[in-house]
C-alpha positions as CSV (number, residue, x, y, z in Angstrom):
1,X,12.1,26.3,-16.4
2,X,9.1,25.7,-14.2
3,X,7.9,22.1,-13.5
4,X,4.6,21.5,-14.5
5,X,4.7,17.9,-13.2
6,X,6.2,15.8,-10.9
7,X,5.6,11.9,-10.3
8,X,4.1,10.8,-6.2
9,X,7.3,9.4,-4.0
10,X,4.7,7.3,-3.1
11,X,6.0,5.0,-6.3
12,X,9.2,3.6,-6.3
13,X,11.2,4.6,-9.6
14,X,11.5,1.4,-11.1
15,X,9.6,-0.6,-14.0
16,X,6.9,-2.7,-13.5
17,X,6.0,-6.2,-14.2
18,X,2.1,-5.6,-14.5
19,X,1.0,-7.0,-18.2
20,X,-0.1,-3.7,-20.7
21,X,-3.3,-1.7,-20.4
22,X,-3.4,-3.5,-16.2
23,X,-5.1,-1.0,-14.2
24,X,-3.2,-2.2,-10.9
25,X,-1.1,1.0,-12.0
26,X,-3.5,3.2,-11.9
27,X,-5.0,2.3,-8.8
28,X,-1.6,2.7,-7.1
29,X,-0.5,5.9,-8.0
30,X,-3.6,7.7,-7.0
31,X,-3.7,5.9,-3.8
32,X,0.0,6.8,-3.0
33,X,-0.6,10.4,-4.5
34,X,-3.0,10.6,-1.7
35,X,-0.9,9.1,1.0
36,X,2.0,11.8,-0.2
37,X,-0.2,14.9,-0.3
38,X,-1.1,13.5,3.5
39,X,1.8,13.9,4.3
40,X,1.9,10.0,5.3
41,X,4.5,8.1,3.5
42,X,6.6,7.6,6.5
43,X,3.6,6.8,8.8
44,X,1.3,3.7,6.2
45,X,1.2,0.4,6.4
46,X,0.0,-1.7,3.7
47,X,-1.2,-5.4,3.9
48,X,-1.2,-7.4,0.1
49,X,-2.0,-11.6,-0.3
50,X,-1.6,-13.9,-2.7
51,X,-2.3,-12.5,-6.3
52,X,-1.6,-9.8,-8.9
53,X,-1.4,-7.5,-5.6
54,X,1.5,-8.7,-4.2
55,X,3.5,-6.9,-6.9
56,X,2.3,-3.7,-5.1
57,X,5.0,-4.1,-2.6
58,X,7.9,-3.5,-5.2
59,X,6.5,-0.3,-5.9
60,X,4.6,0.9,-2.8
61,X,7.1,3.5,-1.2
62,X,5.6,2.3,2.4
63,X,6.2,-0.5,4.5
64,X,4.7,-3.3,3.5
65,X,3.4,-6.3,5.3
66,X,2.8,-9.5,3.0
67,X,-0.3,-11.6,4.2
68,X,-1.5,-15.4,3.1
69,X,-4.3,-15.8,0.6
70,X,-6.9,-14.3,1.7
71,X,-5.9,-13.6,5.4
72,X,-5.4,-9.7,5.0
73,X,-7.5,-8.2,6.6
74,X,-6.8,-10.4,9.5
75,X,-2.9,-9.0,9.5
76,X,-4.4,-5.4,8.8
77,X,-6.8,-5.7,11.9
78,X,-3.7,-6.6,14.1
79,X,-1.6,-4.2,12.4
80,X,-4.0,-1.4,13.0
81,X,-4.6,-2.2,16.7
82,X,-1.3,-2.4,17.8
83,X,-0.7,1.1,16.0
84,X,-3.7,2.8,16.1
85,X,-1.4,5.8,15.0
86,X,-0.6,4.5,12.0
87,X,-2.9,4.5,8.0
88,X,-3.4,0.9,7.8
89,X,-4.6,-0.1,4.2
90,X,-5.0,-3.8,2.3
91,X,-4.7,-3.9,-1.2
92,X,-6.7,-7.2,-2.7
93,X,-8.0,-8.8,-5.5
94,X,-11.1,-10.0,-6.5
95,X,-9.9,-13.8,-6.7
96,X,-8.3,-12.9,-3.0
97,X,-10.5,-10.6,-1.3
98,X,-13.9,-12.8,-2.7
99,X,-12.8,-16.0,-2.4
100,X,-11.2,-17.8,0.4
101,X,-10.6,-14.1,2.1
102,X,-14.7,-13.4,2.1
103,X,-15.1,-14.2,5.5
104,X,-12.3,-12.0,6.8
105,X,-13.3,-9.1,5.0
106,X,-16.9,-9.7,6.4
107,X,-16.3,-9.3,9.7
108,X,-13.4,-7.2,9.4
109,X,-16.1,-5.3,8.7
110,X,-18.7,-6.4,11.6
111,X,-15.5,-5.5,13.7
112,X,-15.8,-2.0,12.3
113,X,-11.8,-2.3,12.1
114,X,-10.3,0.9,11.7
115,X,-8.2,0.7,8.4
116,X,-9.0,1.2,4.7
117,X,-9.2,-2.0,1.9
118,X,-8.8,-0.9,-1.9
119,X,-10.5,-3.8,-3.4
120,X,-9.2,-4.4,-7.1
121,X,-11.9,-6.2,-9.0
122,X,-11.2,-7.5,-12.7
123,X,-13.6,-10.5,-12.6
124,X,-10.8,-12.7,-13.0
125,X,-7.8,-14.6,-11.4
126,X,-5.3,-12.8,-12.9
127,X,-1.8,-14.3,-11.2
128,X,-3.0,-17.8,-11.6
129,X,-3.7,-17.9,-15.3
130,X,-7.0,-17.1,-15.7
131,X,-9.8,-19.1,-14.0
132,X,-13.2,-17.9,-13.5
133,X,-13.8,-15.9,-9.6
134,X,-16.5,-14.8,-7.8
135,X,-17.3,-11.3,-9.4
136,X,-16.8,-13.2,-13.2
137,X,-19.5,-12.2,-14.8
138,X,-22.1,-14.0,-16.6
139,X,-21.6,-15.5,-20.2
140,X,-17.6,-14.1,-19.7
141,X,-14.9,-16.9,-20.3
142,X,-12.7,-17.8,-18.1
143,X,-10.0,-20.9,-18.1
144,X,-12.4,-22.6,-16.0
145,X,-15.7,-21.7,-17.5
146,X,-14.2,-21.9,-20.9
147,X,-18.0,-21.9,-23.1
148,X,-19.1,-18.7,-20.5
149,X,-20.1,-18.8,-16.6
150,X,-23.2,-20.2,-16.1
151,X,-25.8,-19.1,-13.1
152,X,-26.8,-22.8,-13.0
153,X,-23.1,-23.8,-12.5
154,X,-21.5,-21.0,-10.6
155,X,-24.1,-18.7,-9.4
156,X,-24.4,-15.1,-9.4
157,X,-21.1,-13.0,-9.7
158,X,-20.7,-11.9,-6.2
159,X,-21.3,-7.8,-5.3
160,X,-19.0,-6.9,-2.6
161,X,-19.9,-3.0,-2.2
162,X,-23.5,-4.2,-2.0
163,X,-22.4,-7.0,0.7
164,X,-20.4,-4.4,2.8
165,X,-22.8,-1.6,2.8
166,X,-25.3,-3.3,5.2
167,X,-22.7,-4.2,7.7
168,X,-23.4,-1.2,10.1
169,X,-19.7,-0.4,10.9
170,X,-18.7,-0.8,6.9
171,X,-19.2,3.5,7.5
172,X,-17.6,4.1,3.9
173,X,-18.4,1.9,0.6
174,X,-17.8,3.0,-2.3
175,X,-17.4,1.8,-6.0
176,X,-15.6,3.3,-8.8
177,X,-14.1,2.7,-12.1
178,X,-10.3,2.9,-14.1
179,X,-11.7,3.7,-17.5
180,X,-11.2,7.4,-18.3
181,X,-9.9,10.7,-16.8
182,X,-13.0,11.6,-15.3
183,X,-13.2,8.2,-13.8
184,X,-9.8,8.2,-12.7
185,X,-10.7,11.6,-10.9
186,X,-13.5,10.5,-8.9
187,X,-11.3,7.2,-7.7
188,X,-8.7,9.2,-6.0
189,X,-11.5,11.5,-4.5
190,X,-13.2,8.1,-3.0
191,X,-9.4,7.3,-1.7
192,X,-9.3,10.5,0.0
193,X,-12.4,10.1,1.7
194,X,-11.9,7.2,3.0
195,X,-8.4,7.3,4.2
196,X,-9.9,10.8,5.9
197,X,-12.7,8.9,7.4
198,X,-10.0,6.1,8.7
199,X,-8.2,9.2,10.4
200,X,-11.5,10.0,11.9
201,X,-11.6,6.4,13.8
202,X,-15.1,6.4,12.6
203,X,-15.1,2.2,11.3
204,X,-14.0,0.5,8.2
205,X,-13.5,1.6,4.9
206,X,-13.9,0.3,1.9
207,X,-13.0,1.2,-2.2
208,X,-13.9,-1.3,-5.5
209,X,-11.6,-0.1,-8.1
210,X,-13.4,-1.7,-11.4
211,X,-10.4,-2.5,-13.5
212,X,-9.1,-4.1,-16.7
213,X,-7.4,-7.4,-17.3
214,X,-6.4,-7.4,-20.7
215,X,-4.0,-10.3,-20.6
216,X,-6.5,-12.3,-19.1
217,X,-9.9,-11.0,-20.9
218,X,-8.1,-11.9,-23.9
219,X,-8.7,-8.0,-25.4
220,X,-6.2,-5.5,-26.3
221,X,-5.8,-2.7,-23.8
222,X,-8.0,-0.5,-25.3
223,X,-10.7,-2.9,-26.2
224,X,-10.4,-4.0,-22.5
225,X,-11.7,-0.6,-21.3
226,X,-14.1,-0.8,-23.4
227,X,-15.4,-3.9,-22.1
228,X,-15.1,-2.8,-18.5
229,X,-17.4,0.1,-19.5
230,X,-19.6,-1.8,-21.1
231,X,-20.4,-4.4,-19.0
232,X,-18.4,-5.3,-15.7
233,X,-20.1,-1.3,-15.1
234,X,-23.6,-2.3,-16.3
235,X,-23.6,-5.8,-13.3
236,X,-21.6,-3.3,-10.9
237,X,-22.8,-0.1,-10.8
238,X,-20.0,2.8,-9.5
239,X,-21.2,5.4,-6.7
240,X,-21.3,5.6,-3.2
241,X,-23.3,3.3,-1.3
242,X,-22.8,4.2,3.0
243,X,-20.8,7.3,3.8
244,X,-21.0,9.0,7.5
245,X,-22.6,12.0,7.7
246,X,-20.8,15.3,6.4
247,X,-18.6,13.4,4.6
């Protein structure tokens, strides 16, 4: 009988604990698809903090590295330094990698260090039970913004691919979105790129995977997608936003 398909050993075969219609699934099989058509399973590191992420580890088939809140990118710069031979990625949230981890992923950046982040940005704390983050967006509730977020309270949700792509050695930004097949697609072609680029030793990389949080949102899974299509797509608009050249 011929196989027509066969899951990544980049996953480990087991269930997992992310709540139903989470699009932390999504995001890492195509990223470990990538790593196993590579070739580079047995030669990845991957840094997750404090959050939803940190489940990634049970499933990742790599070796993992877990990092304080925030601080990956820190452990990621080291990481990559002292193994310059190695793919080096983070995998963050938005609470995480927006919050009290901004800095570090700024001038990881400035640094132009030479490993990938896959950003995972749901406009919510998901681990913690809810609360409003930086990228919630306006009017959206949130345990801590519980009649909507207000500009005049909180500000403006934050736009990290926007941030990143004028810091000169960000050399790849890029946004996309977990909605839909076609979608899905064009997220593991942005993961490919920039884990290429990373090989290159050409400066830091960078991927926003716009994803669901239906647990949180307070939607069912399919409502939730719509919602992320509707809006979180309409504030943060997928594309590319610095490549290098030829790439």
């Amino acid at each position: 009988m011929k196989t027509v398909f066969e899951p990544t050993r980049g996953i480990v075969p087991v269930d997992n604990s992310y709540c139903p219609g989470c699009s932390h699934g999504i995001a890492h099989r195509i990223i470990m698809e990538c790593l196993e058509e590579r070739g580079a399973l047995g030669n990845t590191i991957g840094v997750v903090p404090i959050g939803c992420s940190i489940n990634a580890h049970h499933f990742m088939n790599v070796d993992m590295c877990e990092s304080t809140h925030g601080r990956a990118p820190a452990i990621a710069s080291g990481i990559r330094r002292v193994h310059p031979d190695k793919t080096v990625f983070t995998y963050q949230g938005d609470g995480d990698l927006a919050s009290i981890g901004a800095g570090e992923i700024v001038h990881a950046a400035h640094r132009g260090e030479k490993f990938t982040t896959f950003f995972i940005n749901n406009a919510i704390y998901g681990m913690t039970g809810g609360q409003m983050a930086p990228t919630t967006l306006i009017g959206q509730r949130a345990t801590t913004c519980v009649d909507g977020r207000t500009q005049q309270q909180a500000g403006l949700p934050l736009r990290m691919c926007e941030l990143l792509a004028t810091v000169p050695c960000a050399v790849y930004v890029e946004r996309v979105m977990l909605n839909n097949p076609a979608n899905i697609r064009k997220a593991k072609k942005a993961v490919q790129t920039a884990l290429d680029i990373q090989e290159a030793g050409l400066g830091f990389t960078f991927v926003e995977f716009l994803s669901a949080c239906p647990t949180n949102w307070g939607l069912a899974p399919a409502d939730a997608l719509k919602w992320l299509e509707d809006n979180m797509a309409a504030y943060y608009p997928i594309g590319n936003f610095r490549k290098p050249e030829g790439y």
